[in-house]
C-alpha positions as CSV (number, residue, x, y, z in Angstrom):
1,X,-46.2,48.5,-73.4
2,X,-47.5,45.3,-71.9
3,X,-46.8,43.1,-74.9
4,X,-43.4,44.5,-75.2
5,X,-42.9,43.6,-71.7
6,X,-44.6,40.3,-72.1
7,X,-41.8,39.5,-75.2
8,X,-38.9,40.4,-72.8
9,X,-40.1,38.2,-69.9
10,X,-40.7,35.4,-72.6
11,X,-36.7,35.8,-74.1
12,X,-35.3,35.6,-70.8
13,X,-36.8,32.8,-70.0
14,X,-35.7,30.9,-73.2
15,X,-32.0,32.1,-72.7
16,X,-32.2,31.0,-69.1
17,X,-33.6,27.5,-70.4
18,X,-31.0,27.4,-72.8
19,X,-27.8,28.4,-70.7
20,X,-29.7,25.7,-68.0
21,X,-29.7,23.0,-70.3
22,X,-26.1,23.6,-72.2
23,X,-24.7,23.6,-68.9
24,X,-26.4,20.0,-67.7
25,X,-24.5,16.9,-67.9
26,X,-25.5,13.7,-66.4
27,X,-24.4,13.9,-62.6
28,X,-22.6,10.6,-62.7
29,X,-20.3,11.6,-65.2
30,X,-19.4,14.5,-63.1
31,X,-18.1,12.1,-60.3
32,X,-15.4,10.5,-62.6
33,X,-12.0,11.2,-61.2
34,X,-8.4,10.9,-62.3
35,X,-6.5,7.7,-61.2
36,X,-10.4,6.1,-60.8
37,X,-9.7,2.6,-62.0
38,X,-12.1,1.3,-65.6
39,X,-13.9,-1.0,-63.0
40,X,-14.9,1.8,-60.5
41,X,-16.1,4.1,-63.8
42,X,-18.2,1.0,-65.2
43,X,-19.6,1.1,-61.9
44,X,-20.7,4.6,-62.1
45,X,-21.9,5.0,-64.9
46,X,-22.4,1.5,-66.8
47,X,-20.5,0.1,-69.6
48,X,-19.4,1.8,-72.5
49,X,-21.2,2.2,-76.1
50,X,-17.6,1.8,-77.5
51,X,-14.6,0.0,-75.6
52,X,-11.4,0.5,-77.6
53,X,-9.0,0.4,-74.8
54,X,-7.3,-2.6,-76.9
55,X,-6.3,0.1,-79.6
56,X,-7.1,3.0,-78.6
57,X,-6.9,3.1,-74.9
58,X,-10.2,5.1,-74.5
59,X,-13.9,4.5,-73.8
60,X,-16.8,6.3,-75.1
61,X,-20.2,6.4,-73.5
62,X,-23.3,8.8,-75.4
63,X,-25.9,10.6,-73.6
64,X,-28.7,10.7,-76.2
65,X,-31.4,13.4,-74.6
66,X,-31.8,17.0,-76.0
67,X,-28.0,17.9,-76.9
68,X,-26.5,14.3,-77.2
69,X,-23.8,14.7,-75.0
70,X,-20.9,12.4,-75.1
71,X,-17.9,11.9,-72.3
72,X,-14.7,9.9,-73.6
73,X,-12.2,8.8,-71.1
74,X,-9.0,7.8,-71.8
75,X,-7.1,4.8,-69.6
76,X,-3.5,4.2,-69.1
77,X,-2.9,1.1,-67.4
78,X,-6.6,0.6,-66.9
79,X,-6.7,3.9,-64.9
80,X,-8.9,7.3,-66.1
81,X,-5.5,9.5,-67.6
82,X,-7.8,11.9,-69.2
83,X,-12.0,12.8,-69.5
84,X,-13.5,14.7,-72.6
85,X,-16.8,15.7,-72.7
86,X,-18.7,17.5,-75.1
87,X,-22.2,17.8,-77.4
88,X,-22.3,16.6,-80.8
């Protein structure tokens, strides 16, 4: 009884550190806005790991901790149009 008890606790507790950590995403990324323009992004949260606004109009910065997140934003005329983020 108390080892089967001791099991549950212990599986909770992994899916709640789980569900915690999918859910986490750096908190600066979170403040990026529509309209912000590329200068107040770099600001926030540094420059890029790939600038190919010259061909592809979009930005791509890499979070490499546990899940190796990654946020994209896309700029038209050098303003954030659209923001992607997801794990690899």
């Amino acid at each position: 009884m108390q080892r089967t008890r001791i099991t549950i606790i212990s599986t909770l507790l992994i899916v709640i550190i789980i569900i915690f950590v999918k859910a986490y995403y750096p908190l600066n990324w979170l403040t990026i806005k529509y309209g912000m323009s590329y200068s107040d992004v770099i600001s926030i949260i540094g420059k890029p790991d790939a600038d190919l606004r010259g061909t592809k109009e979009f930005c791509i910065w890499h979070n490499d901790d546990i899940l190796n997140k990654t946020i994209k934003i896309y700029f038209k005329f050098d303003k954030v149009h659209s923001i992607n983020m997801d794990w690899q």
